[in-house]
C-alpha positions in Angstrom: 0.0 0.0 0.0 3.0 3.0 1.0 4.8 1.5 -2.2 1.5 2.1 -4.0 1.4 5.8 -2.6 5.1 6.4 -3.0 4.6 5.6 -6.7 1.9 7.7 -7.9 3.3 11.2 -5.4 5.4 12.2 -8.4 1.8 12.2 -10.4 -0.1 13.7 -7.9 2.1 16.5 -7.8 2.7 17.0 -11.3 -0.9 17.1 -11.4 -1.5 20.2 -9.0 1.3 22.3 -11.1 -0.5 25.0 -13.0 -0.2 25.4 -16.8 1.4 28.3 -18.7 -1.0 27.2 -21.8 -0.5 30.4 -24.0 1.4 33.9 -23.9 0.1 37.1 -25.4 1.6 40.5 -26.2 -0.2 43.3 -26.9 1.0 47.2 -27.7 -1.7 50.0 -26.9 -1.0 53.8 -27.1 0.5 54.2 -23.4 1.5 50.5 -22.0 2.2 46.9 -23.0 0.7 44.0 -21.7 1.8 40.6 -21.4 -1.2 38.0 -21.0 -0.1 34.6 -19.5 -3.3 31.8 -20.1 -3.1 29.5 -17.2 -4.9 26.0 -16.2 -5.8 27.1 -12.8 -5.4 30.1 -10.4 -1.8 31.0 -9.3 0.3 33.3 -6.7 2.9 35.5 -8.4 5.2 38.6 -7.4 7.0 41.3 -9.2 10.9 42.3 -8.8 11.9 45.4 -10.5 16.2 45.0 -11.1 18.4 47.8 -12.7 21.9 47.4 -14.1 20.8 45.6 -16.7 17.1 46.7 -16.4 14.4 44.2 -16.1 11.4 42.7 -14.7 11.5 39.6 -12.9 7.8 37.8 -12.4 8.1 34.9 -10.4 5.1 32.5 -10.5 4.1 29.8 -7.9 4.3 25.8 -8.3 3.9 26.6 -12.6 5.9 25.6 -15.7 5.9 26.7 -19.0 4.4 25.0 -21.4 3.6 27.5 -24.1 6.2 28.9 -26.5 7.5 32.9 -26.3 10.3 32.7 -29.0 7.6 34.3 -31.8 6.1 37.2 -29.3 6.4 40.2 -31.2 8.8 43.1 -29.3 8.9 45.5 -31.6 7.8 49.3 -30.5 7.7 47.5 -27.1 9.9 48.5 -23.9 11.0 44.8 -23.9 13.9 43.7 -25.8 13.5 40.0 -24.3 11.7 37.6 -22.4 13.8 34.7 -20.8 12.0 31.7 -18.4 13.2 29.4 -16.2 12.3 27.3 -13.1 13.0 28.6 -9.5 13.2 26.5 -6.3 12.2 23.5 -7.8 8.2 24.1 -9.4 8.1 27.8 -9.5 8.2 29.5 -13.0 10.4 32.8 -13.4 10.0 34.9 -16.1 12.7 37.1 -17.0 11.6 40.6 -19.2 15.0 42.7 -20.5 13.5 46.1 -20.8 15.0 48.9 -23.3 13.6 51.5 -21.3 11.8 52.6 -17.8 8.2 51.3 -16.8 6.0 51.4 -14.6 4.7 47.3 -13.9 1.1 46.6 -12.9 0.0 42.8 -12.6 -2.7 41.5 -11.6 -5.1 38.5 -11.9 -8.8 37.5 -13.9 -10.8 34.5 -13.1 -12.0 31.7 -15.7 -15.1 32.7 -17.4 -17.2 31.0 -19.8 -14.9 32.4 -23.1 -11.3 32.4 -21.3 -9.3 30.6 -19.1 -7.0 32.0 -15.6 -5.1 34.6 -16.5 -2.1 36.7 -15.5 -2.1 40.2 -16.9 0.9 41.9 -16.2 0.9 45.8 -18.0 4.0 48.1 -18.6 2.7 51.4 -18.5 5.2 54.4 -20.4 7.2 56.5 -18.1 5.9 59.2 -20.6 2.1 59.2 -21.8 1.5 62.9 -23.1 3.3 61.8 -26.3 0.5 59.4 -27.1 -2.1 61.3 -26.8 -3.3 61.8 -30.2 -4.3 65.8 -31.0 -7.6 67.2 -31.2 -8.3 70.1 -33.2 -10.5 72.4 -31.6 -10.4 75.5 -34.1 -12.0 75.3 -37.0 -10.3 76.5 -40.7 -10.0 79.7 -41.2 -11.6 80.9 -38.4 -11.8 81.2 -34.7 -15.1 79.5 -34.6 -14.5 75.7 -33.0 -14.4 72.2 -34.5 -17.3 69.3 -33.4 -15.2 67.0 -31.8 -16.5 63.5 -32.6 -15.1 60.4 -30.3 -15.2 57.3 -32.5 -15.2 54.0 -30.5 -14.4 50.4 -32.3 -15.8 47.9 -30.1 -13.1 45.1 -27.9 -9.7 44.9 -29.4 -7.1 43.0 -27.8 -7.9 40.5 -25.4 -11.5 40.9 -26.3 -12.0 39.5 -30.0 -16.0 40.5 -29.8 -18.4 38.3 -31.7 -17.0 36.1 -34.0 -18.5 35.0 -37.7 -17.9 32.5 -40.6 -14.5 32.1 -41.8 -13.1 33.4 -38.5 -14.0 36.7 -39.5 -14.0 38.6 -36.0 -15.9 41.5 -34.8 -13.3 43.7 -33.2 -11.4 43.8 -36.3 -14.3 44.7 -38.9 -15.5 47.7 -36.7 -12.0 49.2 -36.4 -12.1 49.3 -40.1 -15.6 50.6 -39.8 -14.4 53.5 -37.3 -11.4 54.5 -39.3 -13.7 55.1 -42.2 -15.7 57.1 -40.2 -13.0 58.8 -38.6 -11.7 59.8 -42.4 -14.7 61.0 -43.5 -15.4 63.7 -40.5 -11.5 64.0 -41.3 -12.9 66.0 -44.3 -15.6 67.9 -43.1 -14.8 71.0 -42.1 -16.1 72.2 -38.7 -15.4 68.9 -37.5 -12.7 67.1 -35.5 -12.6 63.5 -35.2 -10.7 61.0 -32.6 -10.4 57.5 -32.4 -10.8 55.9 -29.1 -8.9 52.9 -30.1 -6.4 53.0 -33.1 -4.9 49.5 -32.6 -5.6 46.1 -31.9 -5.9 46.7 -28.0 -8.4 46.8 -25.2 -9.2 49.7 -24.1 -11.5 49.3 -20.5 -15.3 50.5 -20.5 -14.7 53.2 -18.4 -11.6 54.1 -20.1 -13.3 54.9 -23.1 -15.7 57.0 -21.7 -12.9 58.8 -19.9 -11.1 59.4 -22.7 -14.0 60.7 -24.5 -14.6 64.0 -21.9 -10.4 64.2 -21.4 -10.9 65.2 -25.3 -13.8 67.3 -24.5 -16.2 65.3 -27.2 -19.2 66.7 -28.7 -20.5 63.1 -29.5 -19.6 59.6 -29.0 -20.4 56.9 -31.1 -19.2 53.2 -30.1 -19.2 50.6 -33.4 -19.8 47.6 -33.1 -21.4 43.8 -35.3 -24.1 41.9 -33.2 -24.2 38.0 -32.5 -27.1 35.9 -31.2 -27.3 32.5 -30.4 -30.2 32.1 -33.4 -28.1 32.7 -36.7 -31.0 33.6 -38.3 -31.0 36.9 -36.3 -30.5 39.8 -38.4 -30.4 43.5 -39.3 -28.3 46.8 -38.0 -29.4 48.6 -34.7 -28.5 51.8 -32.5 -28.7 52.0 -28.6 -28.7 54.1 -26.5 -28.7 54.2 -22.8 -31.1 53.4 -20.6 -31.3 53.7 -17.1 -34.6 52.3 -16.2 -34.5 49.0 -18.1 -33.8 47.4 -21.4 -36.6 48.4 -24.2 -36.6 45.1 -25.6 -35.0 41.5 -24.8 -32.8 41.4 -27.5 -31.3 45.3 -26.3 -31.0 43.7 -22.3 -29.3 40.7 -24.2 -26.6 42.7 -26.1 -26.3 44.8 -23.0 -25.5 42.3 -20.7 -23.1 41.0 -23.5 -21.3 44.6 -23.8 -20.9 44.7 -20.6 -18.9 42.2 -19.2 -16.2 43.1 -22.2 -14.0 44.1 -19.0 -14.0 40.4 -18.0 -12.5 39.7 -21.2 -10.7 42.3 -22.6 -8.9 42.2 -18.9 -9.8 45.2 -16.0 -8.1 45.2 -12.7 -10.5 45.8 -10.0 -9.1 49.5 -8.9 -10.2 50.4 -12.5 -14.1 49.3 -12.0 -16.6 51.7 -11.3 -17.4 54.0 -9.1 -21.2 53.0 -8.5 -22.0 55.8 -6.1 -20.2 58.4 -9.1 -22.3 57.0 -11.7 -25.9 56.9 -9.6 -25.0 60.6 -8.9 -24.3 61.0 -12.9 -27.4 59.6 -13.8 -29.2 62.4 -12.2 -28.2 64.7 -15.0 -28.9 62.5 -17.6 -32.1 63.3 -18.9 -31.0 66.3 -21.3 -27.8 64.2 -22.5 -30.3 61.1 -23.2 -32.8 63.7 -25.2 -29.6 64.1 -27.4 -28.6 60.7 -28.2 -32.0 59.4 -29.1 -32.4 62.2 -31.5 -28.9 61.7 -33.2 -29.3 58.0 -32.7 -32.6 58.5 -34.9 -30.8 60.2 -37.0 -28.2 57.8 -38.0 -30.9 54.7 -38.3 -32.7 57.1 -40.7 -29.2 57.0 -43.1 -28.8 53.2 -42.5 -32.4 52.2 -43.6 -31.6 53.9 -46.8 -29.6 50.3 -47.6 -29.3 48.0 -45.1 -32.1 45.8 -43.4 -32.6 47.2 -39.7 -33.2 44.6 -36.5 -35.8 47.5 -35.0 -36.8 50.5 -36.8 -36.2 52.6 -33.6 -33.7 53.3 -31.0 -33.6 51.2 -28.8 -32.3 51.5 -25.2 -30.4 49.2 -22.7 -28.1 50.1 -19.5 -25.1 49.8 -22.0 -22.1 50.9 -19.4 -19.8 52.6 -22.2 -23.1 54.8 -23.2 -23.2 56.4 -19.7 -21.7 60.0 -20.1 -23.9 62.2 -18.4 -22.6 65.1 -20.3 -21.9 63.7 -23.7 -24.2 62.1 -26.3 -23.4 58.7 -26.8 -24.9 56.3 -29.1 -24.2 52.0 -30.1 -24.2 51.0 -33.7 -24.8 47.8 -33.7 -23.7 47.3 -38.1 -25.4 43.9 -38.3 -25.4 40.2 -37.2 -21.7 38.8 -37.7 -23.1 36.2 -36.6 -25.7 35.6 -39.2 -23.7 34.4 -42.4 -25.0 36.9 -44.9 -24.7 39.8 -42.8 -20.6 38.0 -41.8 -20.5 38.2 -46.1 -21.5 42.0 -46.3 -19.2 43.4 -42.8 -16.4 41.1 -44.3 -16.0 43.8 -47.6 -14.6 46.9 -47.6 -17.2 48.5 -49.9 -19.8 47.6 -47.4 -18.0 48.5 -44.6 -17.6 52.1 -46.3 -21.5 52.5 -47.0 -22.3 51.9 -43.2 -19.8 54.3 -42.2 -20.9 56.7 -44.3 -24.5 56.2 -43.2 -23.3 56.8 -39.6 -21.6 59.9 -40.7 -24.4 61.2 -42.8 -26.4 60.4 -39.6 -24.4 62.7 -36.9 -23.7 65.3 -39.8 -27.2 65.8 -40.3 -27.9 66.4 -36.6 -25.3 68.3 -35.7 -26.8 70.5 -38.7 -29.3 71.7 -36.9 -28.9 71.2 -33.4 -24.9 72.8 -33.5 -22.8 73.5 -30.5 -22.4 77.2 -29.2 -19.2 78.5 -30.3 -18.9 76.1 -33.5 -18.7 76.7 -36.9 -21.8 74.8 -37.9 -23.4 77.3 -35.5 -21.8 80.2 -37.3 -22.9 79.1 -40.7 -26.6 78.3 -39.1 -26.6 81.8 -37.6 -25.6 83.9 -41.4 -28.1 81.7 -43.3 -28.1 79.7 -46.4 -28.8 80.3 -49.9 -30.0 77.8 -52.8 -29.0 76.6 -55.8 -31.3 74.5 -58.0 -28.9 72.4 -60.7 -29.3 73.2 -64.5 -27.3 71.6 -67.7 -23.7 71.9 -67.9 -23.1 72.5 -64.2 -20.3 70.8 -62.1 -19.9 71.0 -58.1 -16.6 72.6 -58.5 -18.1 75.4 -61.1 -20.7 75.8 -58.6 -18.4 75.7 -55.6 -15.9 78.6 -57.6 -19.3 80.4 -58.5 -20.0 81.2 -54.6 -16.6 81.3 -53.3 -16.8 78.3 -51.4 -14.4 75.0 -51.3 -15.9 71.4 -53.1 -15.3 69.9 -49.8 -17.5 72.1 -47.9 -20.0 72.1 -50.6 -20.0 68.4 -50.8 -20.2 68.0 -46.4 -23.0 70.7 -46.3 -25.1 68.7 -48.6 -24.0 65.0 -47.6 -22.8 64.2 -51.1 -20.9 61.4 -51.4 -18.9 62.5 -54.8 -19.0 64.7 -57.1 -22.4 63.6 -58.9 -24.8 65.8 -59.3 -28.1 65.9 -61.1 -30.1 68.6 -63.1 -32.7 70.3 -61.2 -31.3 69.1 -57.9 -31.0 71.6 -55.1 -27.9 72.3 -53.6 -28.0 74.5 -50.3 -25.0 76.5 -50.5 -23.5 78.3 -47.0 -22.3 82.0 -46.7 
């Protein structure tokens, strides 16, 4: 019997050794993180050494099973990652760092789409360099931009939903958002900024955050739908709620939003403040007048090609949506779950027609409901004039004929080129 038990100890406690299963290396604007899939929960520490400079994580009773030769370091502080075992079971990772950072680790239960993990973040001694620019002043006068925040969905950690052919949700509505982000690129009076630029998680909160730190007139968060029914279709727009969901399909998606943090990978110290945000949602109601009416807006512009889930706004307790002093609204661009819809988000040409639906959408809104101060509210305030097409004309003719630029003619009117048709009116600004 103890020659029986002697025998199978080695087994036993192989078997309680934890499981480096996968590593994964991600850059965002400001930090790096390394993400460590594991079998089971672990203990680990941090040692920060100098002369050479590097990070030591030590990881309790865990080996390495997963490689790290292939981890991309380029534009990363680490020029190399070494492992090796420490007192017998413990796993030590080694990072060689090019320059100074400051290390933040911490750990994330299993869920139902990931495993344990370790998430260990190098964040830039220097930030302010990252920050991308804002242009608050519009051409040629003193009269200020629209600053729109444009939001891709997940990133990172957090693939999103995913479709046929492993098409994946938190790449097609980057694409989406840096269409979108081109096209206000062009308008004059506005200024857009992408909330995420990369393939990187960026938390809830932290896109919210980063929304009012660049004093946004507007947010818009992109997104593609999935369902557990494939045969659920058509493109939607949320916004918040904050007495309930309007339908169970907008309480579905919400709750499906919303633990993105779980995934995408949030410390607890950056969760929310719940007595901040019950406070916020006191002040709501004028920002919530806002979004339904832009949100309206935009679903107008979609309908014009694509099939639409509900032909209204809807509203759920969607936690990026809840800025109590900027309007926020969810595009949901379709189903990537349903394969048609997959077929249509996975080409660019489609892709281009949503997001200039959702610019024609916020254009038209901000139109006539402009900011104080901006120069849509300056052109409002001096009037318009009219101009009804006849043979022979072109945009830019007409454009040279009232001294105004093709691009502003072609924003004020929501052309999308330089097609024009006789007896078509063109509303021309002063």
């Amino acid at each position: 019997m103890w020659l029986l038990l002697l025998w199978a100890l080695p087994s036993l406690l192989q078997a309680q050794t934890v499981e480096v299963k996968d590593v994964r290396l991600w850059r965002a604007p400001d930090h790096t993180r390394l993400v460590l899939d594991l079998s089971a929960p672990v203990e680990h520490r941090l040692l920060e050494l100098e002369n050479p400079r590097r990070l030591v994580v030590d990881v309790t009773d865990t080996r390495l099973i997963a490689g790290i030769d292939s981890l991309e370091l380029d534009k990363t502080p680490i020029s190399g990652i070494r492992s090796g075992v420490r007192e017998g079971d413990d796993l030590r990772l080694v990072l060689d760092l090019r320059e100074a950072v400051r290390p933040r680790s911490f750990s994330l239960k299993a869920s139902e789409r990931a495993d344990d993990r370790l998430v260990i973040d190098l964040y830039d001694m220097e930030t302010a360099v990252a920050e991308p620019a804002v242009k608050k002043s519009a051409r040629s006068t003193d009269r200020r931009d629209i600053v729109i925040a444009i939001d891709a969905g997940h990133g990172g950690e957090d693939p999103g939903a995913s479709g046929p052919g492993r098409l994946r949700e938190k790449e097609v509505v980057l694409e989406i958002a840096k269409e979108l982000h081109s096209l206000f690129e062009a308008d004059p009076g506005f200024a857009p900024t992408l909330i995420r630029s990369g393939d990187y998680y960026v938390s809830l909160k932290g896109r919210r955050d980063l929304a009012r730190k660049r004093q946004a007139d507007m947010f818009v968060s992109v997104h593609a739908d999935a369902f557990r029914d494939k045969r659920a279709r058509g493109a939607s727009v949320y916004a918040l709620s904050t007495r309930g969901a309007t339908s169970t399909t907008a309480s579905y998606l919400a709750q499906r939003e919303n633990a993105a943090d779980l995934l995408g990978g949030v410390s607890l110290s950056d969760k929310e403040d719940s007595l901040a945000m019950t406070l916020a949602d006191l002040s709501m109601t004028a920002t919530l007048d806002s979004s339904l009416n832009v949100g309206a807006s935009v679903l107008s512009e979609m309908n014009r090609f694509a099939r639409l889930h509900k032909k209204q706004v809807e509203q759920a307790g969607f936690a990026v949506l809840k800025s109590p002093d900027v309007p926020s609204i969810l595009v949901e661009t379709g189903f990537i779950s349903n394969p048609e819809e997959a077929r249509k988000l996975a080409t660019a040409s489609y892709r281009k027609r949503m997001a200039n639906a959702i610019h024609a959408g916020i254009v038209q809104w901000f139109r006539a409901h402009p900011p104080p101060g901006s120069l849509l509210a300056q052109l409002r305030d001096e009037g318009e004039r009219e101009y009804t097409i006849v043979g022979g004309d072109t945009l830019s003719g007409i454009a040279q004929r009232f001294n105004v630029s093709v691009n502003v003619l072609s924003s004020y009117n929501n052309l999308r080129n330089s097609k024009i048709l006789v007896g078509q009116t063109l509303r021309i600004p002063n």
